[in-house]
C-alpha positions as CSV (number, residue, x, y, z in Angstrom):
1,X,0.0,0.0,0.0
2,X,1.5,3.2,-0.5
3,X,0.6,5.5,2.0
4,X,2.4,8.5,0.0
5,X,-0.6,11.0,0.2
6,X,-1.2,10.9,3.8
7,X,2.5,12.4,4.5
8,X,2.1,15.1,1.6
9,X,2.4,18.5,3.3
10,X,1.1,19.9,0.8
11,X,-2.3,18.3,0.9
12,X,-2.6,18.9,4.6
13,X,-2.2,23.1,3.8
14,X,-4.6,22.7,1.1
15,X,-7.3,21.5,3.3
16,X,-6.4,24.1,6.0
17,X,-6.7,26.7,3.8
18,X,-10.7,26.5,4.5
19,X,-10.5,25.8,7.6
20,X,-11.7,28.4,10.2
21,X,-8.8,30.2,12.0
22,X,-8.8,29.7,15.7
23,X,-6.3,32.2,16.7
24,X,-8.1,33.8,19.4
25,X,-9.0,30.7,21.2
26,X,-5.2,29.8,20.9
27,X,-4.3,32.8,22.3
28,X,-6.5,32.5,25.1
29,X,-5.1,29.4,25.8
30,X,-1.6,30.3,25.3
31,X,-2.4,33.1,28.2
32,X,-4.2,31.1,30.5
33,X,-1.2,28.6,30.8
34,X,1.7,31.3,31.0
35,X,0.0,32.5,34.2
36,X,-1.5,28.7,35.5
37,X,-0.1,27.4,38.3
38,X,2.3,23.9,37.5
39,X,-0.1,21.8,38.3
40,X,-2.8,23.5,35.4
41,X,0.2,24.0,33.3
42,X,1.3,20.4,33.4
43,X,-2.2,19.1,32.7
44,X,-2.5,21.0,29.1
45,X,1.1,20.0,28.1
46,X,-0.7,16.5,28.6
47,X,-3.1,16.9,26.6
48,X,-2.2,19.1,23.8
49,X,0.1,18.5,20.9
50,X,2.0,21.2,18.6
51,X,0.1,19.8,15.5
52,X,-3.3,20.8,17.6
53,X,-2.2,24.5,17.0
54,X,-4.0,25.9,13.5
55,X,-0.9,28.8,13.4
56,X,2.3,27.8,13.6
57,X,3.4,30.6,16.2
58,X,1.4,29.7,18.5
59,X,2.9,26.2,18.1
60,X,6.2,27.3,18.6
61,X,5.2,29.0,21.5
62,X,3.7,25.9,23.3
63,X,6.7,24.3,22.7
64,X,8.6,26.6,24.5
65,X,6.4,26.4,27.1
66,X,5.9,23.2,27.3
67,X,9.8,22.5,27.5
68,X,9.6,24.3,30.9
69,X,6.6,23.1,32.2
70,X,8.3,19.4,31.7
71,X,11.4,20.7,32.7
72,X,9.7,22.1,36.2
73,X,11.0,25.2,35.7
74,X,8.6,28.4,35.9
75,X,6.8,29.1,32.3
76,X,5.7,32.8,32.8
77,X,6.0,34.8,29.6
78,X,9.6,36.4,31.0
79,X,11.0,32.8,30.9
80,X,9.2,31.8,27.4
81,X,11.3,34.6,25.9
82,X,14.2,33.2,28.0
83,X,13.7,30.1,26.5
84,X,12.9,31.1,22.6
85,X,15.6,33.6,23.0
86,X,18.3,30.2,24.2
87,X,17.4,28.6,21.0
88,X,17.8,30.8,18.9
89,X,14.1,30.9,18.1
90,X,13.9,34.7,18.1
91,X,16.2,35.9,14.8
92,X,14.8,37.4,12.0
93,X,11.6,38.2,10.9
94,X,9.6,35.1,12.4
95,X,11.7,35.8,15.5
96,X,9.9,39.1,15.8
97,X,6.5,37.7,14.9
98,X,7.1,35.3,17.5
99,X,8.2,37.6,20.1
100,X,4.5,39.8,19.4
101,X,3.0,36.6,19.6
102,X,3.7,35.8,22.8
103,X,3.5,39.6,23.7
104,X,-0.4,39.4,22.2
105,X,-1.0,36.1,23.9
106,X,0.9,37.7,27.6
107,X,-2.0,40.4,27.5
108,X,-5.1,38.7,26.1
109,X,-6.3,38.2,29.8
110,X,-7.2,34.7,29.9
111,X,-8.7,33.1,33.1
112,X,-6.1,30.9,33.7
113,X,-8.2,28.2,35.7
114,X,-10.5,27.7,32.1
115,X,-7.3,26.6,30.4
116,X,-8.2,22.8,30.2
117,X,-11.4,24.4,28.3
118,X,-9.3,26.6,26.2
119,X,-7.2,23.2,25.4
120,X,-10.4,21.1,24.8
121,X,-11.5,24.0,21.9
122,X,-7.8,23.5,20.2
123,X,-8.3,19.9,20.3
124,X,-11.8,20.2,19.0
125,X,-10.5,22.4,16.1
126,X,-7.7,20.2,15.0
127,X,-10.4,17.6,15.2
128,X,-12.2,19.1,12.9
129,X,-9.3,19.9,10.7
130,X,-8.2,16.4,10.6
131,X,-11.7,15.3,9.0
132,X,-11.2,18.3,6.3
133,X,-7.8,16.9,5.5
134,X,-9.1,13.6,5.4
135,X,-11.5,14.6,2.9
136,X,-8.6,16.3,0.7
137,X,-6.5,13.2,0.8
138,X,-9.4,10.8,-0.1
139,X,-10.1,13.1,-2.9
140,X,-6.8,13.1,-4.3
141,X,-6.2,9.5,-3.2
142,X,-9.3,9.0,-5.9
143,X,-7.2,10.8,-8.1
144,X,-4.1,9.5,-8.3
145,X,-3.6,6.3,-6.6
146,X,-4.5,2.5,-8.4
147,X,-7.2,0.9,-8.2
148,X,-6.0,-2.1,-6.1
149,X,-4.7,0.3,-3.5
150,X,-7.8,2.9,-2.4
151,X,-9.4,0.8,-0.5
152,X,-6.3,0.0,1.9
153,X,-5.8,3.9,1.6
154,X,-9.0,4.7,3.1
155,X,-8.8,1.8,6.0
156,X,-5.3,3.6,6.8
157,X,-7.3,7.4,6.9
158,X,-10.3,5.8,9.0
159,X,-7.7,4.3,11.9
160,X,-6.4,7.8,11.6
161,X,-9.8,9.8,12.3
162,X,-10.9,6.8,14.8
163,X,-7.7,7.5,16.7
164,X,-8.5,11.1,16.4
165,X,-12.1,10.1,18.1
166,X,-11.0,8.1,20.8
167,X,-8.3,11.3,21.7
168,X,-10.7,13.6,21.6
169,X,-13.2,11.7,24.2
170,X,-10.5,11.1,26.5
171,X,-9.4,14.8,26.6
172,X,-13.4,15.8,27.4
173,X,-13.6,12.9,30.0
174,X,-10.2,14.4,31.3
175,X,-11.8,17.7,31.7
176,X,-15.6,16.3,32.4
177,X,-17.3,17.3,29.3
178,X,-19.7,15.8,27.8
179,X,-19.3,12.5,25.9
180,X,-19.3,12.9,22.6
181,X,-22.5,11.3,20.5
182,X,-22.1,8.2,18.6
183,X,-18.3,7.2,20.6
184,X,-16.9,4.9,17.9
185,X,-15.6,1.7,19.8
C-alpha cells in the first residue's frame, strides 16, 4: 500500500486553507497557561500536541512552554522569551513575529483556571481539521492512486480519524465534558 498521500504536506495546507482560524482561542489558551499554576500547566502539556495549533506561532510557542513546564522550571511569559531567546528561536523576521505573539498572547487576559477548556477548543479544532484533510487526501487518493490500493488507503485514513475520536473523548472525559455522541468503539 502506499501511504504517500497521507504524509504530503502539501495536501494537509490545502485542506487548511478553508479551515476556520482559531487564533483567538489559541491565544487565550496560550495566556491562561503562561500565568497557570504547574499543576494547570502540566495538565495542558498533557493533553495538547503542537500539531493541535492551526498557526504555527502559536505552536512554537507551546513548545517553548511546554519544554519548561516538563522541565519544572517556571513558564511565565519572562522565561518563554528566555527560553525562545536560548534557542535561537527569536532571529529574524519570524523571530519578531514570534516575540509579538507571545506579547499578544501575555496580554489577552485569559482566566487561567479555564485553560483545560481553552485546550479542549484547540483539540476540538484540530479535530475538525483532521476530517477536512481527510476529505482532501481521499479526494486526491481517488485521483491519483491504483485501483487495487484505495481501499487500503481509506482503511489507513479511517484508523487515523478513529484515533483522532478516541483522543478527543479522552481529553473531554479528562476535563468532564460531555461525551461525545455516537463514541466509535
Amino acid at each position: 500500500m502506499t501511504a504517500t498521500l497521507l504524509d504530503e504536506p502539501s495536501i494537509y495546507r490545502s485542506a487548511d486553507e478553508f479551515a476556520p482560524e482559531n487564533g483567538d482561542t489559541e491565544t487565550l489558551l496560550l495566556c491562561a497557561v503562561l500565568f497557570a499554576g504547574h499543576d494547570t500547566a502540566a495538565d495542558v502539556v498533557d493533553l495538547l500536541e503542537t500539531t493541535d495549533f492551526h498557526q504555527s506561532l502559536h505552536a512554537d510557542l507551546f513548545d517553548a512552554i511546554a519544554a519548561l513546564v516538563t522541565a519544572g522550571q517556571p513558564h511565565d511569559p519572562a522565561m518563554v522569551l528566555t527560553q525562545l531567546e536560548r534557542h535561537g528561536k527569536l532571529a529574524g523576521h519570524h523571530g519578531r513575529r514570534l516575540a509579538y505573539a507571545l506579547t499578544t498572547a501575555t496580554t489577552a487576559g485569559a482566566d487561567p483556571t479555564a485553560a483545560l477548556y481553552y485546550a479542549h477548543a484547540i483539540v476540538s479544532a484540530a479535530y475538525r481539521r483532521s476530517f477536512r484533510t481527510a476529505g482532501a487526501v481521499i479526494t486526491s487518493a481517488a485521483e491519483t492512486l491504483p485501483e487495487h490500493e484505495l481501499f487500503e488507503h481509506l482503511l489507513t485514513i479511517g484508523y487515523a480519524q478513529r484515533a483522532a475520536t478516541r483522543r478527543l473523548d479522552r481529553v473531554r472525559a479528562r476535563i468532564g465534558a460531555a461525551p461525545t455522541v455516537g463514541t466509535a468503539e
